[in-house]
Structures are given as C-alpha cells and as structure tokens.
C-alpha positions in Angstrom: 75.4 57.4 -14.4 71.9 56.9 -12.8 71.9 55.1 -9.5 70.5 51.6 -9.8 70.6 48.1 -8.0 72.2 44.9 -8.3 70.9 41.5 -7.6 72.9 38.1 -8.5 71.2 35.1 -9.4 72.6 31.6 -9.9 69.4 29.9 -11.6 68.1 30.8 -15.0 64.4 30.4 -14.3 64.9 32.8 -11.5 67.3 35.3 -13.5 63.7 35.3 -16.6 61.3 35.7 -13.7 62.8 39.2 -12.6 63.2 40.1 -16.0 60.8 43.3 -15.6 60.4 46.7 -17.4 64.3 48.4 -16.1 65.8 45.3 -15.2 69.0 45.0 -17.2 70.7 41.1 -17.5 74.7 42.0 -16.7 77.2 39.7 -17.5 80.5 40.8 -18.4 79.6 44.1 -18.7 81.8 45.6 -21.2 79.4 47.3 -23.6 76.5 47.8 -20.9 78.4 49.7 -18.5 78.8 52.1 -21.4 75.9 52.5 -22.2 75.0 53.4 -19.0 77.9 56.1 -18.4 76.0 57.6 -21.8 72.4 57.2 -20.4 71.5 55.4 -23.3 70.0 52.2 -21.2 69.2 53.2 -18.2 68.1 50.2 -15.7 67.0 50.7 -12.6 68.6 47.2 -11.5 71.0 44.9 -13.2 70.6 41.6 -13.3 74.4 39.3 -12.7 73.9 36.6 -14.7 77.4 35.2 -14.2 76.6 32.3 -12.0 73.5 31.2 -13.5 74.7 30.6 -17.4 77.4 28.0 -17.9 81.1 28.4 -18.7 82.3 25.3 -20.1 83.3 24.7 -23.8 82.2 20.9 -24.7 82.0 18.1 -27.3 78.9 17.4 -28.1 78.8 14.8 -30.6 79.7 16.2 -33.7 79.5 20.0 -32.6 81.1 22.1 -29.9 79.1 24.3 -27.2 80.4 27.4 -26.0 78.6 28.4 -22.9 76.9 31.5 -22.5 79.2 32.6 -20.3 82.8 31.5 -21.6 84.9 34.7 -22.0 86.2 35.7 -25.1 90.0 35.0 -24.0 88.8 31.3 -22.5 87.0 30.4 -26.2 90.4 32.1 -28.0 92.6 29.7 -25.8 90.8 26.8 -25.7 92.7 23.7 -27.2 89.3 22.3 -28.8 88.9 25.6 -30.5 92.6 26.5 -31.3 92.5 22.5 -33.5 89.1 22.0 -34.7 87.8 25.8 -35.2 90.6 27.7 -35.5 88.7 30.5 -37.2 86.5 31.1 -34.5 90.1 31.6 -32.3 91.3 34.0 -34.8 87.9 35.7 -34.8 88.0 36.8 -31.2 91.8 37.6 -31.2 91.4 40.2 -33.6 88.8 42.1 -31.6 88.6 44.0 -28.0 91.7 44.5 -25.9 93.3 42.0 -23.9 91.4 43.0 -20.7 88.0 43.2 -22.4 88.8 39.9 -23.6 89.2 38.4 -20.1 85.9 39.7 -18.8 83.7 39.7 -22.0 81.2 36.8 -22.3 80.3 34.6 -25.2 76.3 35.9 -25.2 77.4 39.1 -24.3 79.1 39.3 -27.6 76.4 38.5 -30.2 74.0 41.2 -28.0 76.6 44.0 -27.9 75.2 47.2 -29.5 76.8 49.2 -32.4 79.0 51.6 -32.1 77.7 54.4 -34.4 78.9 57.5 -33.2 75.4 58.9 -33.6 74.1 56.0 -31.6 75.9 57.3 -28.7 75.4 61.1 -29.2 72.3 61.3 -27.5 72.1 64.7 -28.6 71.5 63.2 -32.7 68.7 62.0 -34.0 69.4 57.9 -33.7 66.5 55.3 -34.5 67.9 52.9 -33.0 68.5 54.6 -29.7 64.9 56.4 -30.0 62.7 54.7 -32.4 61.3 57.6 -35.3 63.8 60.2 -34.6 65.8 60.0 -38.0 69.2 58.2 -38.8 71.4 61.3 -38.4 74.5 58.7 -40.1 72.4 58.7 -43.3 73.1 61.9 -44.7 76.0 62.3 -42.1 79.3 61.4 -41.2 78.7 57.9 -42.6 82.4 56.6 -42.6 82.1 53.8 -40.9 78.6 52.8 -41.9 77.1 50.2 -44.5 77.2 49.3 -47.3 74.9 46.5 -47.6 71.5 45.9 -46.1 70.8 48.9 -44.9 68.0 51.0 -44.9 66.9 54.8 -44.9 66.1 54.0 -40.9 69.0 52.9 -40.2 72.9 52.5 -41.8 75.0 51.0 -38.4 77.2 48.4 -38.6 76.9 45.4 -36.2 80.7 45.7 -34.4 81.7 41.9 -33.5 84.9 39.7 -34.7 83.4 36.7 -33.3 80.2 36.5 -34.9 81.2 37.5 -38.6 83.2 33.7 -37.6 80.3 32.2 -35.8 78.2 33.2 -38.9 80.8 31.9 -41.1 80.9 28.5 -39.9 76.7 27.9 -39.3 76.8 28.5 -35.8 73.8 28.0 -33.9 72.6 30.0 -30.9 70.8 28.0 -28.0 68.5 29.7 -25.9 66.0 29.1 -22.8 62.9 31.0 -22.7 60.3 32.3 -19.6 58.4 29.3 -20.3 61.2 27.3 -19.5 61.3 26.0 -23.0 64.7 25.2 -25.2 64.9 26.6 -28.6 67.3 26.8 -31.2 68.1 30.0 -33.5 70.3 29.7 -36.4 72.7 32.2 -36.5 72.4 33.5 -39.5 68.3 34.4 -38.5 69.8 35.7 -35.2 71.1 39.4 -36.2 68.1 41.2 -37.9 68.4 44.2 -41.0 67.3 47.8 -40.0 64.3 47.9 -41.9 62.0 50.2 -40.0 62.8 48.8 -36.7 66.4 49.1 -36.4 65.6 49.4 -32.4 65.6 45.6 -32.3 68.9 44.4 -33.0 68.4 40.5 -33.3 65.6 37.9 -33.2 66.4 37.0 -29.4 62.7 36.2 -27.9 61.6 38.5 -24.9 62.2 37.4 -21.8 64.7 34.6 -22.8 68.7 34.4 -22.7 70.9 32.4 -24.7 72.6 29.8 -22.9 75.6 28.2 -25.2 76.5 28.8 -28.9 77.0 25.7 -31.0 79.3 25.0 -34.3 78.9 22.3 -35.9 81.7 20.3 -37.3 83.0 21.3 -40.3 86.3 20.4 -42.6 87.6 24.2 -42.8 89.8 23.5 -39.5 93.4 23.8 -41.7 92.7 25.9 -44.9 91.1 29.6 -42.9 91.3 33.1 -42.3 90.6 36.7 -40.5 91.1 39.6 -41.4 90.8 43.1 -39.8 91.4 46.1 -41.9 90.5 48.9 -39.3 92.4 52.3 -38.2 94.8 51.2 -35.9 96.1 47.8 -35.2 94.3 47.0 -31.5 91.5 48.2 -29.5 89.6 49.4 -33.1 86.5 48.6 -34.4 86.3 47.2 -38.5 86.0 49.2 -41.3 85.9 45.7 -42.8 86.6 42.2 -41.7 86.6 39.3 -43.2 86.6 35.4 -42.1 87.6 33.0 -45.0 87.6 29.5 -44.9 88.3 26.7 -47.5 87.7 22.7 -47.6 90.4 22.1 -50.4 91.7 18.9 -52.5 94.9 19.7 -53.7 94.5 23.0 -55.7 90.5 22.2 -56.2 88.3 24.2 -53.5 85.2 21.4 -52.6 83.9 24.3 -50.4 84.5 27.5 -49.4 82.9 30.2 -46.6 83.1 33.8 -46.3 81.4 36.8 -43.8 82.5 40.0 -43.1 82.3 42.7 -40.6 82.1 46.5 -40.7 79.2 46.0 -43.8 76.4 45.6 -42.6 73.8 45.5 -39.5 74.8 42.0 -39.1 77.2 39.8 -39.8 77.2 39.0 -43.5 77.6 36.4 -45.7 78.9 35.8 -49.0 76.7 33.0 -50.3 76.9 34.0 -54.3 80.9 34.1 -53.9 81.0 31.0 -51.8 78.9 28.9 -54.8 81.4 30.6 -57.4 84.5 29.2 -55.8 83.0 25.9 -55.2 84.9 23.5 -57.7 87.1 26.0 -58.8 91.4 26.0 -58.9 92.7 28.1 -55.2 94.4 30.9 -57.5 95.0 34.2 -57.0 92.9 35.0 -60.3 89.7 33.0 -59.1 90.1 34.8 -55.1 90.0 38.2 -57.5 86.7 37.2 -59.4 84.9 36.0 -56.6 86.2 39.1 -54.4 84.7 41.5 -57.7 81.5 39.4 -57.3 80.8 40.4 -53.5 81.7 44.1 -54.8 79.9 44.6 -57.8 76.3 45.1 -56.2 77.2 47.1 -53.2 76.0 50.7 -52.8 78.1 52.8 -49.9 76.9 56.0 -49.0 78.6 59.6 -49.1 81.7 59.0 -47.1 82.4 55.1 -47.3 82.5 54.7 -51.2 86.4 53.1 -50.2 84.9 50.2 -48.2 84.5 48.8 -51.9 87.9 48.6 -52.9 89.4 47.7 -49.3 86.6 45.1 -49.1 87.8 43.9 -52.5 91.3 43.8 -51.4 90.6 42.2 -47.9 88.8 39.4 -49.5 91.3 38.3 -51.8 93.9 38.4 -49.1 92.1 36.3 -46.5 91.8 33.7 -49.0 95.0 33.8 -50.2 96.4 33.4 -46.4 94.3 30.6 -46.8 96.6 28.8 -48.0 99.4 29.7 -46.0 98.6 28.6 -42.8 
C-alpha cells in the first residue's frame, strides 16, 4: 500500500475545503482501505470524516434521516427502523459481515465501488478503473455481471443491500456542497448507467458529501421483503437480490414496490411490475406474472443467462414472504 497521510476534521466546510486532487474522504473505511491494498485509489492523504457528518437517526416530520455517518449495524438495530421501515433493517442485515457492519457508514454505503473481479485486477482492461481501456467482463467471465442497463463500456453490478431498499422505498439522498449550499438528490437519479463513462459511478456533485439519507413515510412497514440469493449464506455479494414490499387491503394489493441487486449498475427498479400488481388479488399466480414481466425483456450475457430464472424465482418468493411476516 502507498504511504499516505491522515488528517481528521470535525467541520464539513473544512473537510470540502481540503478536498484537493489525492485527497481521499475516509469514513468507515471498509471498501477504501481495499482499494488501497490494490492500488486502485491511491490518495496521498485521507480525509476522517467521522466527526464532521452526523450519526443520529431522526423523525423528521413525516420522514426519517439517517445520518451520514450511522453505521450499518446502528440503522439495522434502530427501534424507529426495525417498526416503521422494516425493509430497510432487513436490507442491511443481509449484507457485509457482522464486523463490517459495525464500522461501515450509511454514505459510505451508497459510494462503495463494485466488486467486479476485473475491476480489481489491475492487470485487466477495466473502464471503470482506467477510463478507455476495454470492459474485459464483456466478453469474459461475466458470472456475476448484468443483465440490465448495461452497456458495451461497462457490465458491473453496483454491490449494496441497503440501497436496492433505499431505492425501494424513494429514499432521498441529502447533500452539502463547497459552496456551502444544501441540495437534495433523489435516489433513484443518485446511482448512474455505464454508458460511456462508467468511471463515474453516481451523480454525487464534486466537492460535496452527503450528509443524511431520508425515507419518506410510507404504508409498506408490515406487508415486506429481502431476499439474497448469492453463493454462500454470509459475507457474499448478490447474484440477485430482491426488496419487496406491499400496501395490501385484505387480499387486494393498493401498492406494491420492488428493486433488486446483483442486475444492474445500480440499484433497480421494477416500475412495469409494480403498476401490474397494483389492484390486483396477492396470489401466488399474479407474484408469477408480474415476476415473468421483469424477466421477459432482459438480455444476460455469456455466463449469467441463469440470473433469469433465479431472478424469476426470487421475485415471486419475496412477495410471497410478503405475506408471511
């Protein structure tokens, strides 16, 4: 690993002011450092931004905030979370290790990097890591790759539990810029497609960090889902995922939500399938047509043609556990 500084910083406007070419933000650490044992980012100083993000998990009117800086474990166990937005609890459980839990931040999450094997060969040709190399995954060892928005740049899946729920339930992401300005990025617009610049990850604005995630409130708190179909049963990233939720009256679904993971460069949504089951009786047969719906128009690549089917089958088992919680 190359030799670099550290500087801590407890005030935001000071954290975006040092924010120079080779200055790395650090907050949790847990995909960074990795990078850096892989001299794929290679900072000549890191940034702690631990003390100058907030922690705290609040009610703000009709919506939560999850500081920037809440670890994953803290948002999993929280007792606003665990009763209002279960799915978001569920979400997080199903990803990382226990200790990586404790020590992984909120922000941290949504800017973690993918973990495309090529990506981190820095021997491969990898557009993402160098920018008009070649996608080496394209015509590769494509496994674990998309099979939705991708492009010929780029075919990396985006790797995080947490925001396949996030994007599930219309999160938004808050952020505070150089110019000391507050904006607000919804999250579906926060994760970007490959394209021809699948460098850039997300639609974070240079020289800015996010400072709190919020949910709005929503009436899928009893009726919800996550499932994780991946190689072994901890400490593995998705071959797909799926977050389910359902507003139901009786039998008849009044709305319904679905993302996955594991398909895409971001988190995706479902939107056709969500408008079919709107209205419709929560049976096994309608969780089948709506789960052949997200299917039908998919395209995977050389090695991955059975995310179709295990997509298929994870969706209509997340809803179905929806209603057997």
């Amino acid at each position: 690993m190359k030799p670099f500084d550290l500087i801590k910083t407890t005030d935001p406007k000071h954290a975006l002011l040092q924010k120079k070419e080779q200055v790395q933000y650090i907050a949790g650490g847990t995909n960074l450092v990795d990078l850096m044992k892989k001299n794929i980012q290679v900072p000549d100083t890191l940034l702690d931004v631990t003390e100058a993000l907030g922690h705290r998990i609040d009610k703000q009117g009709k919506a939560v905030q999850i500081g920037a800086m809440a670890r994953n474990t803290t948002v999993a166990t929280d007792a606003m979370i665990l009763r209002d937005f279960p799915l978001i609890a569920k979400a997080v459980l199903a990803g990382a290790s226990p200790q990586i839990r404790n020590m992984a931040s909120t922000a941290g999450n949504l800017l973690q990097r993918t973990r495309c094997p090529y990506f981190y060969d820095v021997t491969t040709a990898c557009n993402k890591r160098k920018p008009g190399s070649g996608c080496s995954a394209y015509e590769g060892q494509n496994r674990m790759s998309a099979v939705v928005g991708y492009s010929t740049d780029c075919v990396a899946v985006h790797p995080s539990d947490l925001c396949v729920g996030l994007a599930a339930l219309d999160a938004e992401v808050h952020v505070f810029g150089k110019d000391q300005k507050k904006s607000v990025i919804p999250f579906e617009e926060f994760h970007r497609l490959p394209g021809n610049t699948p460098h850039l990850d997300n639609n974070l604005p240079e020289h800015a960090l996010i400072t709190s995630i919020e949910i709005p409130e929503n009436p899928f708190d009893k009726n919800c889902a996550y499932l994780k179909v991946r190689d072994r049963d901890s400490y593995s990233f998705a071959l797909v995922s799926v977050a389910a939720a359902l507003h139901l009256d009786g039998d008849r679904i009044i709305d319904a939500r679905l993302a996955s993971g594991g398909v895409a460069h971001k988190p995706w949504r479902w939107r056709d399938a969500e408008q079919f089951l709107r209205g419709k009786s929560a049976t096994a047969a309608t969780f089948g047509e709506a789960a052949r719906l997200i299917v039908g128009d998919l395209k995977p690549l050389t090695h991955n043609g059975f995310k179709i089917d295990m997509l298929k089958g994870a969706v209509e088992t997340a809803l179905g556990q929806c209603l057997h919680v």
